[in-house]
N, CA, C and O of each residue as an XYZ file, in Angstrom:
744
protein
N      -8.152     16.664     13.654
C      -7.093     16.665     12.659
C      -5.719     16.790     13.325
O      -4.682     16.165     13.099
N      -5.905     17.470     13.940
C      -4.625     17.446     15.541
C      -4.185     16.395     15.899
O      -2.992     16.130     15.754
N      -4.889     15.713     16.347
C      -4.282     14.381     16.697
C      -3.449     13.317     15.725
O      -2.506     12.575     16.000
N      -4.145     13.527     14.523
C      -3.433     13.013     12.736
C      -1.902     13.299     13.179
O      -1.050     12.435     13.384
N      -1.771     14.435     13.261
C      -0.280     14.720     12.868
C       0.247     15.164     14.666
O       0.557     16.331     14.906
N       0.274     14.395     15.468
C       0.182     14.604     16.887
C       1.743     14.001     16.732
O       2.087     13.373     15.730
N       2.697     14.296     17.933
C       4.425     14.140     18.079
C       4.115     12.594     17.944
O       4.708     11.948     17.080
N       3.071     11.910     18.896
C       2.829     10.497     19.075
C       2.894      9.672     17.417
O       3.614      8.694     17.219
N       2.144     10.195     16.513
C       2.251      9.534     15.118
C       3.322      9.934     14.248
O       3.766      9.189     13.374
N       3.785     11.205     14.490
C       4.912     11.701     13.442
C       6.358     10.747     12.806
O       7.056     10.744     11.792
N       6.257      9.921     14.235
C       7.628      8.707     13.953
C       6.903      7.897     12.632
O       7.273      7.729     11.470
N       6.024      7.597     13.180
C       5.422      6.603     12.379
C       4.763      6.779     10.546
O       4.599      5.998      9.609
N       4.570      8.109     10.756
C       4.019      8.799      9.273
C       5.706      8.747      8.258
O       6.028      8.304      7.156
N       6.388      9.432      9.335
C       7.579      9.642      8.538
C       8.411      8.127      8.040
O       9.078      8.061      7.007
N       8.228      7.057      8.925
C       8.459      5.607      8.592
C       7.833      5.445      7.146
O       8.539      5.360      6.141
N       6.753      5.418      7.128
C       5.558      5.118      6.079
C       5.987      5.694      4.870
O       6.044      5.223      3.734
N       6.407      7.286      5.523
C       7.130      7.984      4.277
C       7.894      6.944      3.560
O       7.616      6.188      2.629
N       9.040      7.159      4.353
C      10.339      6.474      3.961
C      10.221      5.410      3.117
O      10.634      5.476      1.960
N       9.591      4.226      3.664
C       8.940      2.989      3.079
C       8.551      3.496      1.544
O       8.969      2.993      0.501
N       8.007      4.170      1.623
C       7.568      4.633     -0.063
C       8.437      5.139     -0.836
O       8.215      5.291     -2.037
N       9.404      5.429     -0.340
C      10.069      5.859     -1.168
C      11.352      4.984     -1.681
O      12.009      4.922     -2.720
N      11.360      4.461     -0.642
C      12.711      3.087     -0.600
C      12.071      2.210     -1.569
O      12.585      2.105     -2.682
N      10.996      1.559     -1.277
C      10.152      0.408     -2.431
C       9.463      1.136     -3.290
O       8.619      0.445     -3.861
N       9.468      2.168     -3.600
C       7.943      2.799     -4.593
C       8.971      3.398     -6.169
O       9.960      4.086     -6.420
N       8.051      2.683     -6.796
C       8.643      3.535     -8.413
C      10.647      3.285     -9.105
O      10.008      2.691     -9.974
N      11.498      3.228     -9.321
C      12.784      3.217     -9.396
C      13.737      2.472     -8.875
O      14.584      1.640     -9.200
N      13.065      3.397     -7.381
C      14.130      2.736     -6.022
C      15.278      3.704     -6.609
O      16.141      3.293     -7.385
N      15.216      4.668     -6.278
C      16.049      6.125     -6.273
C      16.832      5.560     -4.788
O      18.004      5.261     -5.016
N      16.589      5.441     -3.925
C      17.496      4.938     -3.029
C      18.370      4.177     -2.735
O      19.392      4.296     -2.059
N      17.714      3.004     -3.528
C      18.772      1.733     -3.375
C      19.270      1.185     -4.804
O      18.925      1.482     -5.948
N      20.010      0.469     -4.408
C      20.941     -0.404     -5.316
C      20.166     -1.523     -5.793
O      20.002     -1.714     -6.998
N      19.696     -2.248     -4.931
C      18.497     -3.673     -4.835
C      16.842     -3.088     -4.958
O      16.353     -2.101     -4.409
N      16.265     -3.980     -5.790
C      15.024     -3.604     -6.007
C      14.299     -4.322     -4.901
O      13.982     -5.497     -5.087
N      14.063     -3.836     -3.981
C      12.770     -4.103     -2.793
C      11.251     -3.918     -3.453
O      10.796     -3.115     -4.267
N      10.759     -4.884     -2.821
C       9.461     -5.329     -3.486
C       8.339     -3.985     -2.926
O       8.246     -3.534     -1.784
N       7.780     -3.682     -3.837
C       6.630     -2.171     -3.318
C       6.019     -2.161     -2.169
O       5.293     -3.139     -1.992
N       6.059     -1.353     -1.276
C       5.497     -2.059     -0.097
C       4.503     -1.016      0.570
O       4.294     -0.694      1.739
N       3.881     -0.550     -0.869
C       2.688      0.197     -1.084
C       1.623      0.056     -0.701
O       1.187      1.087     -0.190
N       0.702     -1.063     -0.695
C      -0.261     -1.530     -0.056
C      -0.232     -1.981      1.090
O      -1.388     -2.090      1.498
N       0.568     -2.332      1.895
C       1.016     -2.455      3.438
C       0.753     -1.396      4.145
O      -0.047     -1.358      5.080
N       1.499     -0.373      3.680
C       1.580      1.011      3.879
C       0.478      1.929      3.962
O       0.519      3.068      4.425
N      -0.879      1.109      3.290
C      -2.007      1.763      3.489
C      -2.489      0.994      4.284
O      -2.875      1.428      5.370
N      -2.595     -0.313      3.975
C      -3.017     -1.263      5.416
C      -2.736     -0.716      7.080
O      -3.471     -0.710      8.068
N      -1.189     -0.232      6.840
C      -0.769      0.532      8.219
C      -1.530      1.154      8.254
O      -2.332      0.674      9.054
N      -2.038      2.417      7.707
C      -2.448      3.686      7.867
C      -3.824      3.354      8.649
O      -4.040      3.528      9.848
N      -4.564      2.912      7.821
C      -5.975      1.926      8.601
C      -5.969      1.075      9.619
O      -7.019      0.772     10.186
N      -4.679      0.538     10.011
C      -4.534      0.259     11.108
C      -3.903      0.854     12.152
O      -4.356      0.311     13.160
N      -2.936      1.846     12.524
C      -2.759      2.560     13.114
C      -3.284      4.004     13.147
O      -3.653      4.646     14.130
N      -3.252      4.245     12.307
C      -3.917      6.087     11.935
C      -4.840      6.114     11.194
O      -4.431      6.689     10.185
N      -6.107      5.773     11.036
C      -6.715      5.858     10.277
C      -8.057      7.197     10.153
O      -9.190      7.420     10.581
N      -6.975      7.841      9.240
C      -7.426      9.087      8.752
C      -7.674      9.230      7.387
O      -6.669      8.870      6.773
N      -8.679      9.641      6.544
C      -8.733      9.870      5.516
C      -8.278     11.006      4.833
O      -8.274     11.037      3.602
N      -7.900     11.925      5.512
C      -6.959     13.058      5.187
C      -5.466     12.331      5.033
O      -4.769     12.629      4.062
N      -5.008     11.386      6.003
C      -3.373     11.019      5.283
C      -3.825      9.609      4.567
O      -2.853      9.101      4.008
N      -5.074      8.807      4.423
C      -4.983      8.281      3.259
C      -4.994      9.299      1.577
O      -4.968      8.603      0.563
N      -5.019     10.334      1.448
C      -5.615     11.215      0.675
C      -3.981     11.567      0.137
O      -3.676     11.665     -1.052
N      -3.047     11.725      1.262
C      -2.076     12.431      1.520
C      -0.910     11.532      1.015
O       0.020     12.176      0.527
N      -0.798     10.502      1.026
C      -0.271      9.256      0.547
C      -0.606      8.735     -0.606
O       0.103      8.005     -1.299
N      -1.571      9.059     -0.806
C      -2.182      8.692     -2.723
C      -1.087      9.760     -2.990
O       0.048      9.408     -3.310
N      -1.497     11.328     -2.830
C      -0.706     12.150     -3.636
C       0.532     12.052     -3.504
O       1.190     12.902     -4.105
N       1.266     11.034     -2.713
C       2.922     11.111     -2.366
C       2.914      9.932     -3.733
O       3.548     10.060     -4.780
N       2.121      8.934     -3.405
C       2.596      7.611     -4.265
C       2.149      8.335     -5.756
O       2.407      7.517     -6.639
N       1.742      9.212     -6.163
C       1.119      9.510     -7.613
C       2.728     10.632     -7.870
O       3.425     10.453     -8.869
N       3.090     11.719     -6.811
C       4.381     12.435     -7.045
C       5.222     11.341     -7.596
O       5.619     11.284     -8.760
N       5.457     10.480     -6.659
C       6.857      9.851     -6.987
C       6.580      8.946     -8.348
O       7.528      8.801     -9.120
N       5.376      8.367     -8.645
C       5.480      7.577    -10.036
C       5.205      8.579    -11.233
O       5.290      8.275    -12.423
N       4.863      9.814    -10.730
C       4.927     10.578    -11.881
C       6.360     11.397    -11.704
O       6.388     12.263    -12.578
N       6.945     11.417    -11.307
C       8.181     11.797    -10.601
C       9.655     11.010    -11.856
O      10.495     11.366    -12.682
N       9.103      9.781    -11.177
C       9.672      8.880    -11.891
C       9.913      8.622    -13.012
O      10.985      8.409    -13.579
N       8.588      8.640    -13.464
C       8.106      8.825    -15.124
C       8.778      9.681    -15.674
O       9.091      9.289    -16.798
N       9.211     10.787    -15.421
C       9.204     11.934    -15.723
C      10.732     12.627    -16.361
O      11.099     13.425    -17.225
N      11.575     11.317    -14.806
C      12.899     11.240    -15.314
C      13.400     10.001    -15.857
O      14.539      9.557    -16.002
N      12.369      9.607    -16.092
C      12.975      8.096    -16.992
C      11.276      7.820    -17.787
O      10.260      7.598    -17.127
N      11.307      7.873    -18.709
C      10.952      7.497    -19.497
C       9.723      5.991    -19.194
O       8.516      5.843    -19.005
N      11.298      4.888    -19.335
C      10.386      3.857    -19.395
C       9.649      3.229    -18.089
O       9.247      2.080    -17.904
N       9.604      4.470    -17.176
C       9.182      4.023    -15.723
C       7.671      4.842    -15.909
O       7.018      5.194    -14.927
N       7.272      5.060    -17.178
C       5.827      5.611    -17.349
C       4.651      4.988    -17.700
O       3.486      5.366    -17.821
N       5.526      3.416    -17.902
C       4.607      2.534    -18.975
C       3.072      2.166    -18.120
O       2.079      1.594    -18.571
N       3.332      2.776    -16.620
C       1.756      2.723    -15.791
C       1.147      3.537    -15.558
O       0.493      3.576    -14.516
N       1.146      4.574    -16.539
C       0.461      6.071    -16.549
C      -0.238      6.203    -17.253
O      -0.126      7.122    -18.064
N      -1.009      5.571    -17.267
C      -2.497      5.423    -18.222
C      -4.075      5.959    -17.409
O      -4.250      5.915    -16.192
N      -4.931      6.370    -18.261
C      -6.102      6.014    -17.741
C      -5.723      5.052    -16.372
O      -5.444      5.476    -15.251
N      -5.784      3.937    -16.722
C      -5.834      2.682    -15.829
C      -5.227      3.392    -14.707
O      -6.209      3.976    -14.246
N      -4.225      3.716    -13.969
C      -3.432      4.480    -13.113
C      -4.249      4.554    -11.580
O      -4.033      4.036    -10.484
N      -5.305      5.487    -12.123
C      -6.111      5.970    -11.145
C      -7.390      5.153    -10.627
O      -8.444      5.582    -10.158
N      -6.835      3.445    -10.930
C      -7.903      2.366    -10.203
C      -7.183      1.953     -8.711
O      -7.794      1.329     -7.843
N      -5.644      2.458     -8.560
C      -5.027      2.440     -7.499
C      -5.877      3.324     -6.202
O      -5.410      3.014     -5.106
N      -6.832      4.182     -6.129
C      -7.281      4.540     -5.656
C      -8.250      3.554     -4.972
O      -8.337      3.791     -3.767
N      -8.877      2.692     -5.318
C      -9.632      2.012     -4.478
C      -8.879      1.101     -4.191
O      -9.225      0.575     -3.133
N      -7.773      0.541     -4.749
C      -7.104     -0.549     -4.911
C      -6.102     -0.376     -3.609
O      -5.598     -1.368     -3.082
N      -5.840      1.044     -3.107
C      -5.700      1.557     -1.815
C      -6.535      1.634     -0.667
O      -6.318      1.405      0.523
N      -7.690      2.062     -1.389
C      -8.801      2.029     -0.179
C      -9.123      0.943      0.269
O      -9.518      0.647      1.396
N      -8.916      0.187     -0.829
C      -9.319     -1.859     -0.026
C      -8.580     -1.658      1.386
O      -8.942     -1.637      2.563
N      -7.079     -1.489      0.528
C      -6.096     -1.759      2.001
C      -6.245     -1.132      3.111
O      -6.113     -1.740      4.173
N      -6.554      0.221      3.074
C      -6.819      1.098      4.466
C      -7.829      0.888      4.967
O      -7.980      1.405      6.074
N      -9.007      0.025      4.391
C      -9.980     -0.280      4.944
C      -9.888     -1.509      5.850
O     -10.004     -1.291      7.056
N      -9.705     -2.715      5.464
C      -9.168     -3.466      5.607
C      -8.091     -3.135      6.906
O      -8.575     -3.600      7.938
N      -7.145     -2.655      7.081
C      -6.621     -2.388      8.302
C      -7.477     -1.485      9.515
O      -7.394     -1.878     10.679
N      -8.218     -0.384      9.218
C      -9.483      0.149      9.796
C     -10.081     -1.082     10.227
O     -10.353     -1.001     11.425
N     -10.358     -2.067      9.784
C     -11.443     -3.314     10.139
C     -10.714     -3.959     11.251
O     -11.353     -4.078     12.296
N      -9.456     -4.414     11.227
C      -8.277     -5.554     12.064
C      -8.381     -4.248     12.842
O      -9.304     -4.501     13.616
N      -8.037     -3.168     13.066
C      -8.335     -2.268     14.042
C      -9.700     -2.555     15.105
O      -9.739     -3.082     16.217
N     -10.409     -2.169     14.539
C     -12.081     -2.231     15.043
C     -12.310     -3.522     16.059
O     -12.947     -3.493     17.112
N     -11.464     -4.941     15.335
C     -12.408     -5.978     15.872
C     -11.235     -6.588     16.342
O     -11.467     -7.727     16.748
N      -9.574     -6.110     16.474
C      -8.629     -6.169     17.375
C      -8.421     -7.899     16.691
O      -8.108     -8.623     17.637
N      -8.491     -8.559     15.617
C      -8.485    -10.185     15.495
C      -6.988    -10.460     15.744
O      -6.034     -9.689     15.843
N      -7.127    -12.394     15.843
C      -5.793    -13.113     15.860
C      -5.426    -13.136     14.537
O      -5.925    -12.799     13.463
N      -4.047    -13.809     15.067
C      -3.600    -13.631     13.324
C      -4.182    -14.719     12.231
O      -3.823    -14.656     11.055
N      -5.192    -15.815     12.741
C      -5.648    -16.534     11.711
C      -6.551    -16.004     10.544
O      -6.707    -16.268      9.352
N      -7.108    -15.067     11.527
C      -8.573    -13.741     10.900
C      -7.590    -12.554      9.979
O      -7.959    -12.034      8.925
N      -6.632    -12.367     10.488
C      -5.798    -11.477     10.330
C      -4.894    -12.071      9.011
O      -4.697    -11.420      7.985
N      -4.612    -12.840      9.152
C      -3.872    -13.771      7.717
C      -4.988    -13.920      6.820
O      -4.680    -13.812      5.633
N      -6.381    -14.170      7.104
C      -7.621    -14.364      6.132
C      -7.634    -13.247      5.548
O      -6.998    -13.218      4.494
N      -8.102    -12.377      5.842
C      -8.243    -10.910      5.886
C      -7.336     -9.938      4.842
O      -7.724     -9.106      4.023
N      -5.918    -10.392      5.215
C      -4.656    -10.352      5.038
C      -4.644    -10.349      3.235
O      -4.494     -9.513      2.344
N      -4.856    -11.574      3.327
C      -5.018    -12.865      1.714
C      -6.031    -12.265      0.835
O      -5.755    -11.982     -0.330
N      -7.323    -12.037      1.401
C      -8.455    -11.303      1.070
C      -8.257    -10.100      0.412
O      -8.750     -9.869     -0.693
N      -7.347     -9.076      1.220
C      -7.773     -7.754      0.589
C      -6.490     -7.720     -0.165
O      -6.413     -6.812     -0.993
N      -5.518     -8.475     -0.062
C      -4.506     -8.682     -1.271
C      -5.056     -8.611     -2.623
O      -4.988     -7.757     -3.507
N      -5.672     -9.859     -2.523
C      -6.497    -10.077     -3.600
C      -7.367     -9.612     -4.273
O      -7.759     -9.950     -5.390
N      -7.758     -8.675     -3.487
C      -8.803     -8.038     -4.023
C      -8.151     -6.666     -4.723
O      -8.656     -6.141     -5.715
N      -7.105     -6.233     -4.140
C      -6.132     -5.179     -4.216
C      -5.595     -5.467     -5.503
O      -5.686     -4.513     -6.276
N      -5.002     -6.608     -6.021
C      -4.783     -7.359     -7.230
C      -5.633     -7.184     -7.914
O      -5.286     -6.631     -8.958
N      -6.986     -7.468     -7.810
C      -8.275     -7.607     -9.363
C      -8.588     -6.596     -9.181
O      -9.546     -6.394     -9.927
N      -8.299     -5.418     -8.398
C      -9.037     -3.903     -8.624
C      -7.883     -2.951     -9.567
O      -8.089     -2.254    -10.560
N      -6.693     -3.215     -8.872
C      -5.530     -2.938     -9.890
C      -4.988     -3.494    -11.710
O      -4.482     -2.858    -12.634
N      -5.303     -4.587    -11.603
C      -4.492     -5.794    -12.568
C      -5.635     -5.298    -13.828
O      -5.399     -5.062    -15.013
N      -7.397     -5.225    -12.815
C      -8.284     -4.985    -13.922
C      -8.491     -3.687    -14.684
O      -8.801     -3.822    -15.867
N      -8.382     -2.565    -14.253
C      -8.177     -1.376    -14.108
C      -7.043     -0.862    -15.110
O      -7.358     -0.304    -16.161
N      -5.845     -1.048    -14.782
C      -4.720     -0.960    -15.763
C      -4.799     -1.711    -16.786
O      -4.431     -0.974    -17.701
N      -5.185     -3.277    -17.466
C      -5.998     -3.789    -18.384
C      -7.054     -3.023    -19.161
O      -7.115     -2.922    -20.387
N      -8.039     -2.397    -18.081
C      -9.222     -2.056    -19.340
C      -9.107     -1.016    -19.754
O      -9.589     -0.717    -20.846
N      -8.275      0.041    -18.827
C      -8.556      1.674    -19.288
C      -7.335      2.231    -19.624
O      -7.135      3.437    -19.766
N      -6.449      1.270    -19.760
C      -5.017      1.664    -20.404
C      -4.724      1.631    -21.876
O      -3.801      2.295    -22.348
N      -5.484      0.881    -22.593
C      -5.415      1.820    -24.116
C      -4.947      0.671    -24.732
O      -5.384      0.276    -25.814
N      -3.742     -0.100    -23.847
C      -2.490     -0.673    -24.148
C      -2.920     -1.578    -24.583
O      -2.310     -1.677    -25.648
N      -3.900     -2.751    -24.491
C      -4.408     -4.092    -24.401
C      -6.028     -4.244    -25.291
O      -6.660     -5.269    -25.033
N      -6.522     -3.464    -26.082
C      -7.564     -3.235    -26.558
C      -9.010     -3.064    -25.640
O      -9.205     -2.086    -24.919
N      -9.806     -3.986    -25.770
C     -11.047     -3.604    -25.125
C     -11.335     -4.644    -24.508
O     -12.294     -5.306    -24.906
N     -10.284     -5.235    -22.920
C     -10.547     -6.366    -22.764
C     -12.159     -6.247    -21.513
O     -12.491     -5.145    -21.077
N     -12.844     -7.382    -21.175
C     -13.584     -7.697    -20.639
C     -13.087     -7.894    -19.122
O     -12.348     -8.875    -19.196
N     -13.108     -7.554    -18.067
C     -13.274     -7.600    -16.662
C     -12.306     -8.838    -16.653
O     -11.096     -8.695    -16.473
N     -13.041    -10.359    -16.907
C     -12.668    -11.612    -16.747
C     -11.369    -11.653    -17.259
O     -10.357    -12.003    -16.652
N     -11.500    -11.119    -18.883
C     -10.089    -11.163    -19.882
C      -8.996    -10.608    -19.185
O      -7.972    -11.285    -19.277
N      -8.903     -9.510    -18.472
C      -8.463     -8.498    -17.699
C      -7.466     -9.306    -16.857
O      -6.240     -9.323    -16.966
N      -8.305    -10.023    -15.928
C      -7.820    -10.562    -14.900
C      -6.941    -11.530    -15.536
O      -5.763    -11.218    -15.364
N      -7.154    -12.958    -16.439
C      -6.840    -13.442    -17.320
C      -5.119    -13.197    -17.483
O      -4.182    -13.975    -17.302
N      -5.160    -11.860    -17.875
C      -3.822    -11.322    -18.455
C      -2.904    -11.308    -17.787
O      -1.781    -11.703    -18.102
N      -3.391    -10.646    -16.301
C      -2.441    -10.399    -15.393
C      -2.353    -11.523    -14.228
O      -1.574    -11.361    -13.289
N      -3.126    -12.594    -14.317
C      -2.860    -13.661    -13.369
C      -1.522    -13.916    -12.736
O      -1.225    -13.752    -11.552
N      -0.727    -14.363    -13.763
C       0.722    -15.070    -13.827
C       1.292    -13.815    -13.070
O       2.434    -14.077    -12.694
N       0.925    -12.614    -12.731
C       1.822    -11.778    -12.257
C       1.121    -11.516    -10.406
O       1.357    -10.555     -9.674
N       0.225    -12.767    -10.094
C      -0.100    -12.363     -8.938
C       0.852    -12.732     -7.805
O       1.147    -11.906     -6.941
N       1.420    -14.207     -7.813
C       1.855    -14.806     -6.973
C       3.358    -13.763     -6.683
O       3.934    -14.057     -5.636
N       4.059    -12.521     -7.570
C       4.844    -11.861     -7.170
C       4.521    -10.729     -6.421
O       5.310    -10.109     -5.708
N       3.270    -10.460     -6.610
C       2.472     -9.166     -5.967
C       2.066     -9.849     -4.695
O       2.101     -9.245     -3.623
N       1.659    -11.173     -4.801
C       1.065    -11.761     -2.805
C       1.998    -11.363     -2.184
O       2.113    -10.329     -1.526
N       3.249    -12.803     -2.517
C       3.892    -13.157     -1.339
C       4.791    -12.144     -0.569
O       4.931    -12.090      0.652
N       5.533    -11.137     -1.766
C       5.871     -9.907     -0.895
C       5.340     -8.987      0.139
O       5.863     -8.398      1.085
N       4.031     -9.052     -0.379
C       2.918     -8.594      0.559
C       2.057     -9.061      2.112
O       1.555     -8.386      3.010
N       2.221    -10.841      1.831
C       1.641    -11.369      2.542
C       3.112    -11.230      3.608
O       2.803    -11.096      4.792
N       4.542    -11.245      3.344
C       5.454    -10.957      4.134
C       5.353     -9.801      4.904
O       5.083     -9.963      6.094
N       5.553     -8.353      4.367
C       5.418     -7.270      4.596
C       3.964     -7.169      5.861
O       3.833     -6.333      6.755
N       3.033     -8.338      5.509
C       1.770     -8.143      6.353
C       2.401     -8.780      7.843
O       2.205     -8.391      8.995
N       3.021     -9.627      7.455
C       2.969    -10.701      8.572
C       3.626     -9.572      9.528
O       3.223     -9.500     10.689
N       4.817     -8.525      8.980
C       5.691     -7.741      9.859
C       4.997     -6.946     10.843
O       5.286     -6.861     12.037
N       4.137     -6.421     10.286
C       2.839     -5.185     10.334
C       2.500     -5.929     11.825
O       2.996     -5.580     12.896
N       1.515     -7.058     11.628
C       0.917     -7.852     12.605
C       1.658     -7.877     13.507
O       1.286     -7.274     14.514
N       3.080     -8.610     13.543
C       4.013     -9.224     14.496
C       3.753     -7.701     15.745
O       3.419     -7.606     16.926
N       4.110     -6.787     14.706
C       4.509     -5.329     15.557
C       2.956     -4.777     16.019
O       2.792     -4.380     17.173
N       2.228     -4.779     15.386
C       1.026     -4.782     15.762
C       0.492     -5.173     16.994
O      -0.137     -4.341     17.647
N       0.614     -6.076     17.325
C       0.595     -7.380     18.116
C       1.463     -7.074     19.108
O       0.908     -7.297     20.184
N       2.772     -6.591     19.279
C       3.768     -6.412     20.319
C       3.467     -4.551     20.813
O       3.990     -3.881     21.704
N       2.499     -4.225     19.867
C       2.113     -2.660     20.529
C       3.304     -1.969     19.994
O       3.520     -0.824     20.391
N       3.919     -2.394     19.338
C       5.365     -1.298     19.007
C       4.672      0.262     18.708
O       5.418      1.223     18.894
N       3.476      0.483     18.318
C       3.453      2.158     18.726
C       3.420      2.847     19.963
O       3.700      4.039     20.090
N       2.996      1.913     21.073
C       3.330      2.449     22.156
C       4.497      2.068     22.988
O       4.598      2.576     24.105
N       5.320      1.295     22.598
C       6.713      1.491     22.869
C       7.508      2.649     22.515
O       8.368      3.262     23.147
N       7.052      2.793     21.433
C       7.885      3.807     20.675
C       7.532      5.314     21.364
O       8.246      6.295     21.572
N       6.454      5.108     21.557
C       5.655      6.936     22.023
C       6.003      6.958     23.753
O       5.910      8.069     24.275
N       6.368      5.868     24.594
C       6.540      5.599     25.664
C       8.447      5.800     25.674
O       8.959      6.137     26.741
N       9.166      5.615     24.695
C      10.566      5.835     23.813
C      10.764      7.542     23.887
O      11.636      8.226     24.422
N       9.751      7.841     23.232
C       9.707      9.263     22.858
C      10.053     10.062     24.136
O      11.003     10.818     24.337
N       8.671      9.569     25.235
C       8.628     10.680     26.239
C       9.608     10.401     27.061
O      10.011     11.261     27.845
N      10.137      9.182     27.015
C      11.160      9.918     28.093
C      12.567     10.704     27.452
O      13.436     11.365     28.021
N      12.395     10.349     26.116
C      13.745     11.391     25.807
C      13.699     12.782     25.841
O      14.714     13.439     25.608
């Protein structure tokens, strides 16, 4: 568990932080709405740190701040349903999924597959989830589910499939051990 929160990862947890909070819920930070960059962020985690104690730890940051949110605005609650808590696997896709590009070290063609894959899947575990157990939409069917929220995928990819490509690039150039190689000599 030592090693989780070791000087070597702390840059990087606190990045992740940040990231969530800059894109997650409001955008209490900024002026411009930056696209959520929530599921990346667990993708990181599985790919660089992959701990299930700070995947655990990051659910409860991303659940503070949208209930956070909610809380001081009103109409930033309208995803606090039942449905809510399908983000949980809909996370675990992603940290898994980076755990995996970890394991088997792929190029970026496997890595863009992969990439596309657990997007998507991240999409019909979410899209269906908030559909069936949110109250909001009656008693739709799995298929119906998906159905509804289609038209809203291609804004949920491509931000994502961007945000991935960044991940990789740096991935790929070792930027955590630049950075921890940064560290020690300061």
């Amino acid at each position: 568990m030592m090693q989780v929160f070791s000087k070597n990862n702390l840059l990087l947890i606190s990045f992740l932080v940040f990231l969530m909070f800059l894109t997650r819920g409001s955008h209490f930070l900024t002026e411009f709405s930056i696209p959520d960059a929530s599921l990346i962020v667990f993708l990181t985690l599985g790919l660089f740190i992959p701990s299930i104690l700070l995947f655990c730890l990051f659910f409860i940051l991303t659940a503070v701040i949208d209930f956070g949110s909610g809380f001081f605005d009103n109409s930033l609650a309208f995803c606090l349903t039942d449905g809510y808590w399908g983000l949980i696997p809909t996370y675990l896709a992603m940290f898994v999924t980076g755990k995996l590009i970890k394991n088997y070290d792929i190029k970026f063609n496997l890595f863009f597959v992969a990439l596309l894959l657990s997007i998507t899947l991240a999409f019909i575990i979410s899209t269906s989830t908030y559909y069936m157990f949110s109250d909001k939409f009656g008693s739709p069917s799995f298929f119906t589910s998906i159905q509804y929220g289609w038209n809203y995928f291609p804004a949920y990819l491509i931000p994502n499939l961007i945000y991935g490509m960044i991940v990789f690039t740096l991935y790929q150039l070792n930027l955590k051990n630049y950075f921890l190689k940064f560290i020690q000599r300061s």
